[in-house]
C-alpha positions as a printed Julia matrix, in Angstrom:
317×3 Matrix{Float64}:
 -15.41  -111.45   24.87
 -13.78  -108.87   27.25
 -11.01  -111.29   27.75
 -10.37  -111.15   23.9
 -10.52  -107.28   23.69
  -7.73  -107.17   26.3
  -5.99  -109.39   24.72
  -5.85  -107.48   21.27
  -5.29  -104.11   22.87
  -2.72  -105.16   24.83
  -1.29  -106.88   21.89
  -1.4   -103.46   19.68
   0.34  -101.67   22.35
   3.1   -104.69   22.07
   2.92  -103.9    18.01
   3.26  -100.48   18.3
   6.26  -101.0    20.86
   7.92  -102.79   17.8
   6.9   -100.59   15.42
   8.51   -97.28   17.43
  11.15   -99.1    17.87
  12.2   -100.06   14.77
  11.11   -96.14   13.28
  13.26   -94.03   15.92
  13.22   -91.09   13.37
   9.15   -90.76   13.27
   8.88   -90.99   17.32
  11.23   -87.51   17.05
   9.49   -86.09   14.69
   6.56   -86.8    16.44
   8.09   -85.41   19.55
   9.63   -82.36   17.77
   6.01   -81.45   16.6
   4.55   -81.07   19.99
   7.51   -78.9    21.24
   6.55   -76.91   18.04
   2.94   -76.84   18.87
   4.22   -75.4    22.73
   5.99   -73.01   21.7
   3.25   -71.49   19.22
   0.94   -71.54   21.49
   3.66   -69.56   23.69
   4.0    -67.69   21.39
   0.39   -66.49   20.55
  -0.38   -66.1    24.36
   2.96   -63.57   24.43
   1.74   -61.52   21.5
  -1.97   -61.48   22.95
  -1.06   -60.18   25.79
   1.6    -57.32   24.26
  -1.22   -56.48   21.95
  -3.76   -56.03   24.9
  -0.81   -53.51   26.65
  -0.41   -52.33   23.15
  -3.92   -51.14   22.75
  -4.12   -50.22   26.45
  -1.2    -47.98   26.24
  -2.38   -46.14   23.5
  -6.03   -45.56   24.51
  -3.91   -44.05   27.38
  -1.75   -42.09   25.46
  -5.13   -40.94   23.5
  -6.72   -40.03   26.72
  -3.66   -38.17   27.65
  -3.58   -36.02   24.56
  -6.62   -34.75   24.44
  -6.35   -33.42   28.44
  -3.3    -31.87   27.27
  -4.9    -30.6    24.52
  -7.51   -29.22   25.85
  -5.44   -27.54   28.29
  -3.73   -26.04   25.49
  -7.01   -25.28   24.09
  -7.72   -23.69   27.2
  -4.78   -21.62   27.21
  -5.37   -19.97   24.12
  -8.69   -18.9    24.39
  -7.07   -17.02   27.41
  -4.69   -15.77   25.79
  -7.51   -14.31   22.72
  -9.62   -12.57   25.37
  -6.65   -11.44   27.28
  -5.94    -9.8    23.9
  -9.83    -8.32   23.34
  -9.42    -6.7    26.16
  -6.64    -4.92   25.52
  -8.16    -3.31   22.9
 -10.97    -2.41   24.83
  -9.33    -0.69   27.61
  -6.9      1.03   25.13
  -8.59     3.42   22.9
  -6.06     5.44   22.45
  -3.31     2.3    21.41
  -1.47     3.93   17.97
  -2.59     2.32   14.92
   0.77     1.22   13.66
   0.09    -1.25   17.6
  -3.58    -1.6    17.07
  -2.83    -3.38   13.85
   0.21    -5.54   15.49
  -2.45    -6.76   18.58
  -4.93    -7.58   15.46
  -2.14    -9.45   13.78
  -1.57   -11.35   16.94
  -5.13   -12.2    17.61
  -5.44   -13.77   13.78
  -2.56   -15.56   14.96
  -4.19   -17.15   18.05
  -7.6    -17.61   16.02
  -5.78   -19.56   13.25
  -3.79   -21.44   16.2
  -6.62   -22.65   17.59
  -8.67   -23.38   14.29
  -5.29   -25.87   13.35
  -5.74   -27.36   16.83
  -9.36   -28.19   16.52
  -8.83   -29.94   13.32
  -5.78   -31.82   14.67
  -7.09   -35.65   14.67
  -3.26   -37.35   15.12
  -2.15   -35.77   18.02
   1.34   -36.88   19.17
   3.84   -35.44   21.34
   5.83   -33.48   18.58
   2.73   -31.89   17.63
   1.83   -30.88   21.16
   5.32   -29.55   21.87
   5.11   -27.25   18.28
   1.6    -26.41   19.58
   2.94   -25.14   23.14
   6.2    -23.41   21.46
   3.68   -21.25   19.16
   1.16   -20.6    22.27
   4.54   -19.11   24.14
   5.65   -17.16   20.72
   2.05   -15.4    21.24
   2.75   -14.93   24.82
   5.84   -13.57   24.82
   4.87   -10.79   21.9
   1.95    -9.64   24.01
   3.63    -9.27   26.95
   6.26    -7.09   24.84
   2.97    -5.0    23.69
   1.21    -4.74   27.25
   4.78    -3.25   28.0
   4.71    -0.5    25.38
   0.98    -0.11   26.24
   1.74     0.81   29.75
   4.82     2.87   28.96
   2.46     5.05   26.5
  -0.12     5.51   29.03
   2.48     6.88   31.51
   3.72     8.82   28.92
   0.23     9.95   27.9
   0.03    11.29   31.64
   3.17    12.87   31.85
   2.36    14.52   28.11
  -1.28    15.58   29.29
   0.11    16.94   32.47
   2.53    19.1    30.24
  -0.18    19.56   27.26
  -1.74    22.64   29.19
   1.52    24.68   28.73
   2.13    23.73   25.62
  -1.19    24.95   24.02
  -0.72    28.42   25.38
   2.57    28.47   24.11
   1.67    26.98   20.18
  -1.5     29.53   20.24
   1.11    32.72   20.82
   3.5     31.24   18.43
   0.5     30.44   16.27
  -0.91    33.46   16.02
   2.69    35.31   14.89
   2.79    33.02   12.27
  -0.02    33.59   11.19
   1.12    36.96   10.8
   4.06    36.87    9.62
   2.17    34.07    6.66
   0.47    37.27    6.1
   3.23    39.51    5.72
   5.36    36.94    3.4
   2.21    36.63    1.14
   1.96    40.03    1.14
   5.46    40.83    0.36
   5.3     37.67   -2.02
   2.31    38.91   -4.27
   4.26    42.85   -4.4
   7.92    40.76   -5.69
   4.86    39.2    -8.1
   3.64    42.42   -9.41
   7.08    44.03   -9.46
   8.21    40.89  -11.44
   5.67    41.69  -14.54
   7.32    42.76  -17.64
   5.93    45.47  -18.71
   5.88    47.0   -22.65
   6.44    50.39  -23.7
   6.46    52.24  -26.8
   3.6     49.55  -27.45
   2.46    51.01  -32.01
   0.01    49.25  -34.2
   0.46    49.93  -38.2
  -0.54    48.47  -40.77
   1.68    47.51  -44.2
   0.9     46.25  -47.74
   2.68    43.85  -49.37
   5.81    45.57  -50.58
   6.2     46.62  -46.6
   5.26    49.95  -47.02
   3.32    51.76  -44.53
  -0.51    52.5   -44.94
  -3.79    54.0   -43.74
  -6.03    52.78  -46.41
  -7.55    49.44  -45.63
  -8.06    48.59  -49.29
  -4.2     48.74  -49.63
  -3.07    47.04  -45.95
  -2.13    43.39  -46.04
  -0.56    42.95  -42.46
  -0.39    44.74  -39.18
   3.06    45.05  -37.52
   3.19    45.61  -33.62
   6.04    47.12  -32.54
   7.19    47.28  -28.79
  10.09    47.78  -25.96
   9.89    45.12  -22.98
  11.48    47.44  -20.15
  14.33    45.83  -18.1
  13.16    44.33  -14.88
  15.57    42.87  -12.34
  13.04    40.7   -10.54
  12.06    38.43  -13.29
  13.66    35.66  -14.0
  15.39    35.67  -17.29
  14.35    33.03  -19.79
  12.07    32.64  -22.98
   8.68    33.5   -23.62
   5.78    33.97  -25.53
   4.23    37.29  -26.4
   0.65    36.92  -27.74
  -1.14    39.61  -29.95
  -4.6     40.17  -30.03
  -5.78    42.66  -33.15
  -9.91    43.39  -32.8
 -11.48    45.32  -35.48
 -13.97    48.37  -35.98
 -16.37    45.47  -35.16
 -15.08    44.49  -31.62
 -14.27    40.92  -33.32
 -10.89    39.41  -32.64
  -8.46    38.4   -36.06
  -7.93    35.22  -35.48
  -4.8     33.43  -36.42
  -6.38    30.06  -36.83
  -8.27    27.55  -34.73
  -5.16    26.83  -32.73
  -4.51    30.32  -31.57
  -5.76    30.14  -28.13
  -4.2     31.15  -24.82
  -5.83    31.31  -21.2
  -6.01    35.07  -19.67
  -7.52    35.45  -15.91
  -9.29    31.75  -16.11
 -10.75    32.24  -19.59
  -9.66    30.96  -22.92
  -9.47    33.52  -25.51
  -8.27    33.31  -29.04
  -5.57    35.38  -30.38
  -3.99    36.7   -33.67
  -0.18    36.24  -33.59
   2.44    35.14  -31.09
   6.25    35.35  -31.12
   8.58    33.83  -29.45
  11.42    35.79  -27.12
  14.43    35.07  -24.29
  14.13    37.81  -22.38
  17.3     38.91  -20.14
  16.17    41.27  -17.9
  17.47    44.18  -20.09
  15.29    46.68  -22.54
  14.34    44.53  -25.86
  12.82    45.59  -28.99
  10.16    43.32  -30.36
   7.92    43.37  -33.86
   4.84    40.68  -33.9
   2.81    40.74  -37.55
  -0.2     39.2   -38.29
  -1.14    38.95  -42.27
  -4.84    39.77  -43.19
  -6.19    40.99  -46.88
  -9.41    41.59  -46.08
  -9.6     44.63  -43.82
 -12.02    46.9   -43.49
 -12.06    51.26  -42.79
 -12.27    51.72  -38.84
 -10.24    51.62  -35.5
  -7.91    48.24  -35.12
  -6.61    47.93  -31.3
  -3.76    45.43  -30.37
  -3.23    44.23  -27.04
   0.23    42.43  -25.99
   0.17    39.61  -23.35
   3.0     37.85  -21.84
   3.06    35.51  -18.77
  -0.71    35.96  -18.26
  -0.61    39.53  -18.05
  -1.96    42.6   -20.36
   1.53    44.83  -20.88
   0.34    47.11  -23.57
  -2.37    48.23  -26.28
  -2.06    50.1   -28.9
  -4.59    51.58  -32.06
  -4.4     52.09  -35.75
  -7.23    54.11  -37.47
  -7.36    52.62  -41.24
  -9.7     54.87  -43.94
């Protein structure tokens, strides 16, 4: 039995000899297969082993970023408390700085806030991190420069500030009186600026024009008045108001909108007219129309530029 078994095997070997030998083409495929299969397995083993230095070099790169960017972290907290305490020791820092150092600090807080949040960190980042962490450092050293050259200053102006004071109190103190004396001579030009009225007469008319002293026949008073020249006032127009009260104290009124303000008070008013003075002597006539009039003493009283520049009476029977 084994002697058959050898027999036939080594007889398939002998048929397989033929066989490969009259297919030459299948024996190189067969060949050009396995190469294939080498070379993929190669392959594989090549790009296992750049992926495992892939992965390694970037847990490195990982690891290296966030040292660096904690030293950056690091730094700018330094940089924020460096800035607290310049406010602290610097009470006297201008606001127009004060507000600058504040602007800064946001600055640095929101630098540090983006930094936190940063999950991608690369090396661009890190480099635009670093170049805004020098901005902030290169401002503040500008302000710690101004800071110190005000508080030298502040010395050299405190040293000097004794002097001075003296000096502003005497200086003060004739200002003060010559204030006084320019008010004082300002409130006389004032009073020698009022126009004043002369010649100030009250009568009273009836219709035809026709003067009267029967109150049963008068229809209208007529005021009649000089303003005297004045050199100090300024030329220009104005208003002169009339104010005619009756036996009864009561004021004629002209009407609901004949109202003027005299020393803080509003007061109503019978007639106004309207003038452009010169500066020269000018005759003026105001009337104010009223029918129903009773016997007694009327007084008028002018007014111009809130002052009283005249009265004058009318006894009616």
């Amino acid at each position: 039995m084994a002697k058959y078994e050898e027999d036939y095997e080594k007889y398939d070997d002998e048929l397989d000899d033929e066989l490969y030998d009259n297919n030459p083409s299948q024996r190189d495929i067969e060949k050009t297969l396995k190469g294939y299969k080498v070379i993929i397995v190669c392959l594989v083993a090549v790009l296992a082993l750049i992926t495992f230095q892939h992965f390694r070099l970037t847990a490195d790169l990982k690891q290296e970023f966030r040292i660096e960017r904690d030293t950056l972290n690091s730094q700018i907290s330094g940089l924020i408390s460096e800035i607290d305490q310049i406010n602290l020791r610097n009470d006297s820092v201008s606001n127009e700085l004060r507000m600058n150092i504040a602007a800064e600090r946001n600055k640095a807080d929101s630098l540090m806030a983006r930094l936190k949040k940063e999950r991608n960190m690369n090396r661009e980042k890190l480099q635009k991190y670093e170049k805004e962490l020098g901005t902030l450092r290169t401002v503040m050293r500008r302000y710690v420069h101004q800071i110190d050259s005000l508080n030298t200053l502040n010395k050299k102006l405190a040293a000097e500030n004794v002097g001075y004071r003296k000096r502003v109190a005497a200086e003060t103190s004739r200002a003060n009186i010559a204030e006084e004396a320019a008010q004082d001579l300002r409130n006389k030009i004032k009073k020698g600026a009022v126009v004043k009225a002369r010649n100030v007469q009250l009568g009273a008319y009836n219709t035809g024009g026709t003067n009267v002293t029967r109150a049963n026949r008068a229809s209208k008073f007529k005021t009649d008045l000089t303003l005297t020249a004045n050199e100090l006032t300024i030329p220009g127009e104005r208003k002169i108001y009339v104010r005619i009260i009756g036996p009864d104290g009561a004021v004629l009124s002209g009407g609901a909108d004949c109202i003027m303000e005299f020393e803080g008070d509003v007061i109503s008013y019978s007639a106004e007219r309207d003038i452009d003075y010169n500066g020269q002597d000018l005759d003026v006539s105001i009337y104010y129309s009223n029918e129903n009039l009773t016997s007694g003493v009327y007084t008028a009283e002018v007014y111009m530029d809130g002052y009283k520049i005249g009265t004058a009476e009318v006894s009616l029977r």
